[in-house]
TIKOLNU-972243 format. One record per residue: residue in three letters; x, z, y negated of N, C-alpha, C in turn. Coordinates in steps of 0.2 Angstrom, whole numbers, padded with zeros to 4 digits, always signed. Example, Ala and Ser with C-alpha at 12.3 -4.5 7.8 and 13.67 -1.06 7.14 Angstrom:
ALA+0066+0039+0028+0062+0039+0022+0066+0039+0016/SER+0064+0035+0011+0068+0036+0005+0064+0039+0000/
This chain:
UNK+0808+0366-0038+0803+0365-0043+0799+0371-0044/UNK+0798+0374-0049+0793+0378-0051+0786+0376-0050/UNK+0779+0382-0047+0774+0380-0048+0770+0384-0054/UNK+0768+0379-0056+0764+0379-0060+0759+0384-0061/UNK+0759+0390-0068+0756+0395-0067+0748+0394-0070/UNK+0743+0397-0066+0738+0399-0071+0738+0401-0077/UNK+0735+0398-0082+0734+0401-0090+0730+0404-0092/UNK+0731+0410-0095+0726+0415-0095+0727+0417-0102/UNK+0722+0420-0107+0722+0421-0112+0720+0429-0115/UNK+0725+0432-0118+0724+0438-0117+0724+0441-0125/UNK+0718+0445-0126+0719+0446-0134+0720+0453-0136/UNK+0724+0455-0140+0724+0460-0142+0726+0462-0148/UNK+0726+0470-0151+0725+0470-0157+0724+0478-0157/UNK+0722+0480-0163+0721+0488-0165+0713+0490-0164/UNK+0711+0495-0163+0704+0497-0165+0699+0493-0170/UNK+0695+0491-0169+0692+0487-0174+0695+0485-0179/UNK+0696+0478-0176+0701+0471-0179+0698+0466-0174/UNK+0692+0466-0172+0688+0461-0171+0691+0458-0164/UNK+0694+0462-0160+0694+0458-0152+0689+0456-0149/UNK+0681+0459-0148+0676+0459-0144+0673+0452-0148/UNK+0672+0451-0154+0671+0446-0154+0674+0439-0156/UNK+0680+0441-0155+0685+0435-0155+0685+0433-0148/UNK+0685+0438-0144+0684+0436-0135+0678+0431-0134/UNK+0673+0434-0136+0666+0431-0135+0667+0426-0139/UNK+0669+0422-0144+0668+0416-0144+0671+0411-0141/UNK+0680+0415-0140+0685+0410-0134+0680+0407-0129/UNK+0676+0413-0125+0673+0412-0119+0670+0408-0119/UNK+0664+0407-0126+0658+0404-0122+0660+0395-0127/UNK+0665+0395-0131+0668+0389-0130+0673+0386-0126/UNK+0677+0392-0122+0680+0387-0118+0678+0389-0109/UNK+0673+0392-0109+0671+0390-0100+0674+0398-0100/UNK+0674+0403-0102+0678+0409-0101+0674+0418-0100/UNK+0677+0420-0094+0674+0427-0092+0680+0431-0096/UNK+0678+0437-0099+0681+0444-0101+0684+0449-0098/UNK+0689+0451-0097+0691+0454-0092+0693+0459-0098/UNK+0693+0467-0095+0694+0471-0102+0702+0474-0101/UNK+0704+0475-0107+0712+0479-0105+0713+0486-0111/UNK+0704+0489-0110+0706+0495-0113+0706+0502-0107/UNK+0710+0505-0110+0710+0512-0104+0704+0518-0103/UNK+0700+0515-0109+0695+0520-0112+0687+0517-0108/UNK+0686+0510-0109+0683+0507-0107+0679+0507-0100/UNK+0685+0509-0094+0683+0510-0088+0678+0515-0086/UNK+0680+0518-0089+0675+0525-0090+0668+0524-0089/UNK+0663+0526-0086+0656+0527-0084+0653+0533-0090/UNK+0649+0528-0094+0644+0534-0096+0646+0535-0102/UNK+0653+0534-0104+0656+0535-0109+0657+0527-0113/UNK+0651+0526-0119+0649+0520-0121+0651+0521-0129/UNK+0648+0525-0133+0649+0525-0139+0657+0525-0143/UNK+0659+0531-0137+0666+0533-0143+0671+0528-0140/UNK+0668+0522-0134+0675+0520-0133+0671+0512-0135/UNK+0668+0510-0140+0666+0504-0140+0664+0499-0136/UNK+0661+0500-0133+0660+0497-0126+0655+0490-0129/UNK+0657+0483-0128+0650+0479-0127+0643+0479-0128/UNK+0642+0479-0131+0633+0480-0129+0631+0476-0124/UNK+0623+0477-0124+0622+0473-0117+0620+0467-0119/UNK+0619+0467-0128+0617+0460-0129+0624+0453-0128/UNK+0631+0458-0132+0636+0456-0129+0637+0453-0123/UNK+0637+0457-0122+0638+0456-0109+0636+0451-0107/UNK+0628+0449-0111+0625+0444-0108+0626+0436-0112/UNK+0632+0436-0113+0634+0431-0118+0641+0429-0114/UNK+0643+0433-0110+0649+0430-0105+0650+0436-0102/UNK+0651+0434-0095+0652+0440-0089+0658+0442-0092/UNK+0658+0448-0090+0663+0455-0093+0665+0459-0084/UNK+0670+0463-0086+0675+0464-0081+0679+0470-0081/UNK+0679+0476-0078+0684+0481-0079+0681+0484-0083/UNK+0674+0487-0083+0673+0490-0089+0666+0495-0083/UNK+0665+0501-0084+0662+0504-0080+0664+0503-0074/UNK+0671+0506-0072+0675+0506-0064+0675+0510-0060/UNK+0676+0515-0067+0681+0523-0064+0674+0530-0066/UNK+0678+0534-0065+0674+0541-0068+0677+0544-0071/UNK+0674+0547-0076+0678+0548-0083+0684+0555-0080/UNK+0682+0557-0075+0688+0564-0072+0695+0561-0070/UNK+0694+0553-0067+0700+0551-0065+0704+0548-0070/UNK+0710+0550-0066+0716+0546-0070+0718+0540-0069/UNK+0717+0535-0071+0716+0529-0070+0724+0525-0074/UNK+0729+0522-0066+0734+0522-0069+0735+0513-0072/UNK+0742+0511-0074+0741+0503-0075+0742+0500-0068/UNK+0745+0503-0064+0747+0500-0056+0741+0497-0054/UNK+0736+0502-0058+0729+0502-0052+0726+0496-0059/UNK+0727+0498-0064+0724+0491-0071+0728+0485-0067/UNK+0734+0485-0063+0737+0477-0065+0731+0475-0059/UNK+0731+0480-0052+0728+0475-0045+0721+0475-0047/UNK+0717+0477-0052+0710+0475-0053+0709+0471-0056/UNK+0714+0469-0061+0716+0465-0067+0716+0458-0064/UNK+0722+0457-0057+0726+0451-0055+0720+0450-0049/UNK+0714+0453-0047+0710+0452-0043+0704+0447-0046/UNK+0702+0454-0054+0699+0450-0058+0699+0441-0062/UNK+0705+0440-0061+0709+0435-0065+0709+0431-0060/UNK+0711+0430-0053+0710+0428-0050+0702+0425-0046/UNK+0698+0429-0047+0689+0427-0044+0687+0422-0052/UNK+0691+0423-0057+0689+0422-0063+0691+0413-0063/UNK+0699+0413-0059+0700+0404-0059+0698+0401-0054/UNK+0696+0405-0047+0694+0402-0042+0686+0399-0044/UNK+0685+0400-0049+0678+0399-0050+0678+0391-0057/UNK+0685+0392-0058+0687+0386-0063+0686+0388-0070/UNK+0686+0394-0072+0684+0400-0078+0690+0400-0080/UNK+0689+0402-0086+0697+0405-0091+0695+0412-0092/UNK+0700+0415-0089+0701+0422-0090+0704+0424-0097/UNK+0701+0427-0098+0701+0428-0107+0702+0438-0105/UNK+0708+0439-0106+0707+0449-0105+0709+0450-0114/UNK+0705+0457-0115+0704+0458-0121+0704+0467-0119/UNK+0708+0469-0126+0709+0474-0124+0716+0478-0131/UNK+0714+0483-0133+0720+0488-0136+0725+0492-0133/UNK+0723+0493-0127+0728+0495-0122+0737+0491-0122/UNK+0740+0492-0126+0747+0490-0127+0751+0489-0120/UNK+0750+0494-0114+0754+0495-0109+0750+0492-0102/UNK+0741+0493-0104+0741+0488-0100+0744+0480-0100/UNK+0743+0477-0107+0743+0469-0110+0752+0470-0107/UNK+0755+0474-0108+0763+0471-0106+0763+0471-0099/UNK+0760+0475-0094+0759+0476-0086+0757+0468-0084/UNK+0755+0463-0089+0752+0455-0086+0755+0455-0091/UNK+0760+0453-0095+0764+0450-0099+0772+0448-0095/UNK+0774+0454-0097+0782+0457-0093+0782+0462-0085/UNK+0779+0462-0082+0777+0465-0076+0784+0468-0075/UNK+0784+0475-0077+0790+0479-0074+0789+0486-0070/UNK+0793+0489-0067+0794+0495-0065+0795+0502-0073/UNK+0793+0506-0071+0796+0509-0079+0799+0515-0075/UNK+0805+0515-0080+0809+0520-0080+0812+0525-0086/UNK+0815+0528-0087+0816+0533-0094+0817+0529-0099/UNK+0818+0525-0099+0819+0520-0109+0813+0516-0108/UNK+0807+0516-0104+0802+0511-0107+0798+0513-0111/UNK+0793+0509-0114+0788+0510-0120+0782+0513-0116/UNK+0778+0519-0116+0771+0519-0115+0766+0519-0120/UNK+0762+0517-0115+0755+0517-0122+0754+0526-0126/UNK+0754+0523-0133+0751+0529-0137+0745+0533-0134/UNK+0741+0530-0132+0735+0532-0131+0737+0541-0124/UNK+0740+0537-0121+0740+0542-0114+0745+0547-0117/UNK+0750+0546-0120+0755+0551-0123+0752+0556-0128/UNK+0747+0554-0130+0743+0559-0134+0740+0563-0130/UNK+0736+0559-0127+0733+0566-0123+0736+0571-0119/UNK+0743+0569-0115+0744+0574-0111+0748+0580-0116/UNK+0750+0576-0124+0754+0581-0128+0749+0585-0129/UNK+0744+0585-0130+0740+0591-0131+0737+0594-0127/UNK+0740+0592-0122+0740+0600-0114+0746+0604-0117/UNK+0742+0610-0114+0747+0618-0115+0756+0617-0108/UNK+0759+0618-0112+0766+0616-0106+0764+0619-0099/UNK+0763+0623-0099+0763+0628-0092+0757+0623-0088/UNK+0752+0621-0091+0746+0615-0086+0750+0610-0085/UNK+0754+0608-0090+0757+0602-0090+0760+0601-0084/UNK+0766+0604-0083+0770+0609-0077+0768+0609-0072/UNK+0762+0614-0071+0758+0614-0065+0757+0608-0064/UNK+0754+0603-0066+0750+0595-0066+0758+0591-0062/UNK+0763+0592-0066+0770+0589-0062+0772+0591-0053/UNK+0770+0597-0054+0772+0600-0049+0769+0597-0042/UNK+0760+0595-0046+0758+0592-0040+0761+0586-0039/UNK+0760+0581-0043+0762+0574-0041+0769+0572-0041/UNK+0775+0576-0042+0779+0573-0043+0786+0582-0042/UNK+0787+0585-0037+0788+0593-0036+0796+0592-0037/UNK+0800+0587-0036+0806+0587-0036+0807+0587-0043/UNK+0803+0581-0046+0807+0583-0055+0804+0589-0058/UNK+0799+0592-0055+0797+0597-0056+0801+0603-0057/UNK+0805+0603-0052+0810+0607-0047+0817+0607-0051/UNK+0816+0602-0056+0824+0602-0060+0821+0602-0066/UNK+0815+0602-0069+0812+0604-0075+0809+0609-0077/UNK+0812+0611-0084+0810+0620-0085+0802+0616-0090/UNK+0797+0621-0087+0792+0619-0092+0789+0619-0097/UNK+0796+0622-0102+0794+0623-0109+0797+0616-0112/UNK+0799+0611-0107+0803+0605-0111+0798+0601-0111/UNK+0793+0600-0115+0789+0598-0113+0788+0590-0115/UNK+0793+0589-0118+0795+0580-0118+0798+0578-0111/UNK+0801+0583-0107+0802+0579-0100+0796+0580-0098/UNK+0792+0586-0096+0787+0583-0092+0782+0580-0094/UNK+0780+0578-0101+0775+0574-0103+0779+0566-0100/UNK+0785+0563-0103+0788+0558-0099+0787+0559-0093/UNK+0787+0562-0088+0785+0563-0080+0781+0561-0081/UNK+0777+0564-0083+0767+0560-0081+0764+0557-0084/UNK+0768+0553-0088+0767+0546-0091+0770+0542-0084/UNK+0775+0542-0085+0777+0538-0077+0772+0536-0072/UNK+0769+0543-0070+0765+0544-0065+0758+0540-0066/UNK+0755+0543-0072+0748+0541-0072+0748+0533-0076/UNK+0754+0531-0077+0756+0523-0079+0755+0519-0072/UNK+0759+0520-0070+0760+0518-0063+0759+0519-0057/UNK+0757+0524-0055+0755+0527-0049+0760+0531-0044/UNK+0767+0529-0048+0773+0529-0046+0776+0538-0049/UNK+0780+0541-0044+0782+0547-0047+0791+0545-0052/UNK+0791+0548-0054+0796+0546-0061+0804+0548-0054/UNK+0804+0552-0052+0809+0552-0043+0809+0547-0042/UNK+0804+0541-0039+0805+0535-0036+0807+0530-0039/UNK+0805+0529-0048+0806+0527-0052+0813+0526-0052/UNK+0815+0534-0053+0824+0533-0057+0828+0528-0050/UNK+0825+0528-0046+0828+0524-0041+0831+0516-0043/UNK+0828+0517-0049+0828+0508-0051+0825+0504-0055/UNK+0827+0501-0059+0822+0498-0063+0822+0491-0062/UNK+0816+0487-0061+0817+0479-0059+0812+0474-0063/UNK+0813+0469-0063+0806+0466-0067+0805+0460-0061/UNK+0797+0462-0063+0796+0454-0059+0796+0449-0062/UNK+0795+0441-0061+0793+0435-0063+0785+0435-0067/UNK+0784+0435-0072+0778+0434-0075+0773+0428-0070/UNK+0767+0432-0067+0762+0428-0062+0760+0420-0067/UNK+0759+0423-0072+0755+0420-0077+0755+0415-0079/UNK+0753+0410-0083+0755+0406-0090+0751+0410-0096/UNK+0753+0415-0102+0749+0418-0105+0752+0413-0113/UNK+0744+0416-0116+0743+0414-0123+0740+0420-0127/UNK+0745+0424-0130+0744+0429-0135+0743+0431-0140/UNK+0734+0432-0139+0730+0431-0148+0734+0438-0150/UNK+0735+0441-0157+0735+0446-0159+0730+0449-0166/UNK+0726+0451-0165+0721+0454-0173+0725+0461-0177/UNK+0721+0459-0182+0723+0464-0186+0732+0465-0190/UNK+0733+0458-0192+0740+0459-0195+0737+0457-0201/UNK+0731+0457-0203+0731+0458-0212+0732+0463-0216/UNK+0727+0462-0220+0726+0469-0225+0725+0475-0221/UNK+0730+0482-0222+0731+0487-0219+0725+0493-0221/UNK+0722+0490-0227+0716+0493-0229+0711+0491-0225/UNK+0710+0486-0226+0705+0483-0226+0702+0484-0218/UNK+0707+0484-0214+0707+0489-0207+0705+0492-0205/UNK+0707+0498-0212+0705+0506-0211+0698+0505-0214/UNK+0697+0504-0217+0691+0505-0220+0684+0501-0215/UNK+0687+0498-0211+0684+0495-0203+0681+0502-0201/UNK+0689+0504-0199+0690+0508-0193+0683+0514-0197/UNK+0685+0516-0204+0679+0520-0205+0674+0519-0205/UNK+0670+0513-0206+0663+0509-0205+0660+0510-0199/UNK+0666+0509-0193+0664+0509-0188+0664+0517-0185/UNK+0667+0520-0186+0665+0529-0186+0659+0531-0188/UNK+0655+0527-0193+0650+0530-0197+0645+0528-0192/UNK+0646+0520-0189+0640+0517-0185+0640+0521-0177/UNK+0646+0524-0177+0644+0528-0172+0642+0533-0169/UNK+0643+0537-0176+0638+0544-0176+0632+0542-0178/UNK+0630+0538-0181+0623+0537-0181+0621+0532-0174/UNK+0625+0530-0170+0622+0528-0164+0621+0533-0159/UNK+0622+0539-0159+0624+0546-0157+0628+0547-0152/UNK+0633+0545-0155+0642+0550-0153+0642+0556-0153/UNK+0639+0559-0157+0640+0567-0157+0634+0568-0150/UNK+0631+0565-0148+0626+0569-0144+0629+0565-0137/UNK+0632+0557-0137+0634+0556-0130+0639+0560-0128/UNK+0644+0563-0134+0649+0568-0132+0646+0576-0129/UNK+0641+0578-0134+0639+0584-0130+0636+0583-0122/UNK+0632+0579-0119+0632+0576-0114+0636+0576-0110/UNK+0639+0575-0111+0647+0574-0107+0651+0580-0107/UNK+0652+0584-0111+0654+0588-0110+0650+0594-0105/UNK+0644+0593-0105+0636+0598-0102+0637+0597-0095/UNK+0637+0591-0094+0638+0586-0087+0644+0587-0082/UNK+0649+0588-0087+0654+0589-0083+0660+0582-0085/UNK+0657+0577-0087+0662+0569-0086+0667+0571-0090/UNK+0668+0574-0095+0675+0575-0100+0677+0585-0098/UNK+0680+0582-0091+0683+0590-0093+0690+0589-0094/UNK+0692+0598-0095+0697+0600-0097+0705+0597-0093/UNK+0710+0593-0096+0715+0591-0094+0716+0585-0091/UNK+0709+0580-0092+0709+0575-0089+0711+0569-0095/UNK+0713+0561-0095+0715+0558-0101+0707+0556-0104/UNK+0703+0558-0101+0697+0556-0105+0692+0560-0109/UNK+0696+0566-0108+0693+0572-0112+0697+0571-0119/UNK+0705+0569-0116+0706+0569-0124+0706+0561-0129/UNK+0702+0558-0125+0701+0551-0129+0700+0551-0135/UNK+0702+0548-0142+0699+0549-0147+0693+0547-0146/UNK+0688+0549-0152+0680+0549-0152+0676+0554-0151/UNK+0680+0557-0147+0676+0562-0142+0681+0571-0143/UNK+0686+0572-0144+0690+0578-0143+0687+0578-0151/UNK+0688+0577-0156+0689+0578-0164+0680+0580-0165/UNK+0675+0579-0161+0670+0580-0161+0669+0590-0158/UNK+0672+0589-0153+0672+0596-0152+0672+0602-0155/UNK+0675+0602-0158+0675+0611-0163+0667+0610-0164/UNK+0664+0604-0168+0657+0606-0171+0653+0605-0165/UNK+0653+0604-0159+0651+0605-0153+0651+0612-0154/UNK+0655+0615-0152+0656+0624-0148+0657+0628-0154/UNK+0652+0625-0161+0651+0628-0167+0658+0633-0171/UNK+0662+0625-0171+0668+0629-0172+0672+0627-0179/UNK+0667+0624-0181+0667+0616-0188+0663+0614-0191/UNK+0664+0612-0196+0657+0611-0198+0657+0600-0194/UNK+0652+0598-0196+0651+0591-0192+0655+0587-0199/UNK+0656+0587-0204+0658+0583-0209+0667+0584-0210/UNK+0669+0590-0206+0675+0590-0204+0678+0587-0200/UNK+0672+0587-0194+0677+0584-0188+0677+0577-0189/UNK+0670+0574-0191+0670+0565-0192+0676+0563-0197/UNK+0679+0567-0204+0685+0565-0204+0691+0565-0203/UNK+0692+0571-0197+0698+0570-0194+0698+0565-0188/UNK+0689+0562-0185+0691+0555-0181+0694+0552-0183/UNK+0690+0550-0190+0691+0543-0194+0700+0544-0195/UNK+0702+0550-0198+0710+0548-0198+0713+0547-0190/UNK+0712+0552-0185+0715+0550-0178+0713+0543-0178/UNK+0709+0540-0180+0708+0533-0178+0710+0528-0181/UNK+0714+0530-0188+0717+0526-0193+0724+0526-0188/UNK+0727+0531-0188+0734+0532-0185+0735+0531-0179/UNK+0729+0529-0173+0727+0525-0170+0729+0518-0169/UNK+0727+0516-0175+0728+0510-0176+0735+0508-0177/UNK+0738+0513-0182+0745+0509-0184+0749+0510-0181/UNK+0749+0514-0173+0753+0514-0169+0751+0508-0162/UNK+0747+0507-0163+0744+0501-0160+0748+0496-0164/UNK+0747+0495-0172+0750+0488-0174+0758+0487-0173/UNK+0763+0496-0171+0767+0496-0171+0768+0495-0164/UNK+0767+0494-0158+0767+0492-0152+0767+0483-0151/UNK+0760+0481-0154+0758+0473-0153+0766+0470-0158/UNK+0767+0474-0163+0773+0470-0168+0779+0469-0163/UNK+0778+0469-0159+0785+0469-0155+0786+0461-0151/UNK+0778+0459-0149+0777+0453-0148+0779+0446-0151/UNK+0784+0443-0151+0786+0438-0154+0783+0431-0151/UNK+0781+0432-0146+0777+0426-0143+0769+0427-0142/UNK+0768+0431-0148+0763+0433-0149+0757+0428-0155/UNK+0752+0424-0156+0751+0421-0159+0745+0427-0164/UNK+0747+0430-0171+0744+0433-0177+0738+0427-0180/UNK+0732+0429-0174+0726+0424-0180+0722+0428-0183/UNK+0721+0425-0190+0714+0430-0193+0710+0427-0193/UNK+0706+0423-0191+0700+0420-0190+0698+0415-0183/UNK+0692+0414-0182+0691+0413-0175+0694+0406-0174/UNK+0693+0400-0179+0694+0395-0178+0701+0395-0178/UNK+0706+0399-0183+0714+0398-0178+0714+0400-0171/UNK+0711+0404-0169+0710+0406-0163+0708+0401-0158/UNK+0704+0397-0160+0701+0392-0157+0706+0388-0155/UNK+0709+0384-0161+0713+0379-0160+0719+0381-0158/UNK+0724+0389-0158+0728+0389-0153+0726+0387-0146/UNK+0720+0390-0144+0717+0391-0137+0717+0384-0133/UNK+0716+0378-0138+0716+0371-0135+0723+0370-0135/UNK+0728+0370-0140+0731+0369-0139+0734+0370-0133/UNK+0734+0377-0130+0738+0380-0124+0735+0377-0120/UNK+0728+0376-0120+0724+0372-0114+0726+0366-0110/UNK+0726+0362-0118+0730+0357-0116+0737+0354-0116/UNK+0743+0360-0115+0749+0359-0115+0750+0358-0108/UNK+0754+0354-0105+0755+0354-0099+0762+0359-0094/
């Protein structure tokens, strides 16, 4: 006989499509903490460009996974699942609904489908863009440290094998050599219920996405970014230098653009953003598409109360 899994509710969706506050209301209607599942998120210091809760937010339900890491670090999913499964666990031992919310596509499949990844899996958009925009030869060198053997049979102009490489690695913690060893899945820990936002109007999205770019150069994005950069927190070669929000901002940093260029080459990176996100969550078929908080409510009891 099977035992009976913990249910935990996990929402996701694209850049502003409205998760933060779809999650805060789950929570403080159904007994529920926040546990975060964005990659950006973790990050210290770095609030504006990754949208981060306010603190009025925060104070409306305990929040979780969010200011972990240091923005230098590579922060893999290996290391996302055991924060995650520690988090979700203090979250039930407490009689709480773990509500994780988050646009990170490869975390949300890591507590979905819990696998090993090897050469045919999906990675999140987000990490593959940044490492494409390293120069091949850093790339290479970066292989070399973590992982010397595929290094060793990779030439480093291919630079779709070694970006594959360290995706592997910075996904998992795993070098892409231990990987080929095997691919396995485990047993889903869970019992999950899968909100997903953002499958309406494909405009109406974008022009979010833009609103919300506006509101954040006027909360001062351009100056938390020069900050960061001054500091040291966003350097050269690390995944959170090239986070959207923050890279597109640059050139008019190091007076290389004017300021009305770069804001809309974010707002597009942050459109294209999105509909690589909607084309990730669409794959989900046990995934419940709500546009409103009360659909969202009423699946949530539902699943509550299924036995």
């Amino acid at each position: 006989m099977n035992a009976v899994k913990s249910k935990i509710v996990i929402i996701g969706g694209p850049t502003a499509s409205g998760k933060t506050a779809l999650a805060l209301k789950i929570a403080e209607d159904f007994g529920g903490e926040i546990i975060s599942a964005d990659s950006m998120q973790i990050y210290k210091r770095l609030d504006i460009g990754t949208a981060k809760p306010t603190a009025q937010e925060r104070a409306r339900a305990p929040h979780h996974l969010i200011d972990i890491a240091e923005p230098w670090e590579n922060y893999s999913v290996a290391r996302f699942v055991r924060d995650a499964k520690t988090a979700i666990n203090d979250v039930l031992g407490r009689g709480r609904l773990p509500v994780i919310c988050g646009g990170t596509g490869l975390y949300i499949e890591a507590l979905i489908h819990p696998t090993d990844y090897s050469e045919d899996t999906d990675t999140d958009p987000a990490l593959r863009e940044s490492l494409s925009a390293i120069d091949c030869h850093t790339l290479w060198l970066k292989l070399r440290e973590v992982d010397p053997a595929e290094a060793e049979k990779t030439h480093e102009n291919n630079k779709k094998r070694v970006v594959r490489a360290l995706e592997i690695y910075y996904a998992t913690g795993r070098t892409k050599t231990e990987t080929d060893r095997g691919q396995k899945s485990a047993e889903p820990e869970y019992d999950v219920l899968l909100l997903l936002t953002g499958f309406g109007d494909r405009r109406e999205l974008y022009d979010k996405i833009d609103r919300r770019v506006d509101l954040m150069i006027g909360a001062g994005l351009i100056e938390e970014t020069r900050r960061a950069l001054s500091s040291g927190d966003l350097r050269p070669g690390t995944t959170a230098c090239q986070a959207i929000g923050y890279k597109e901002l640059f050139p008019y940093i190091n007076g290389e653009d004017t300021v009305e260029n770069c804001i809309a080459r974010l707002k597009q990176a942050s459109r294209n953003y999105a509909k690589r996100q909607l084309t990730w969550f669409s794959r989900y078929g046990e995934g419940v598409r709500v546009a409103d908080a009360n659909q969202a409510a009423d699946a949530v009891r539902g699943f509550l109360e299924r036995s």
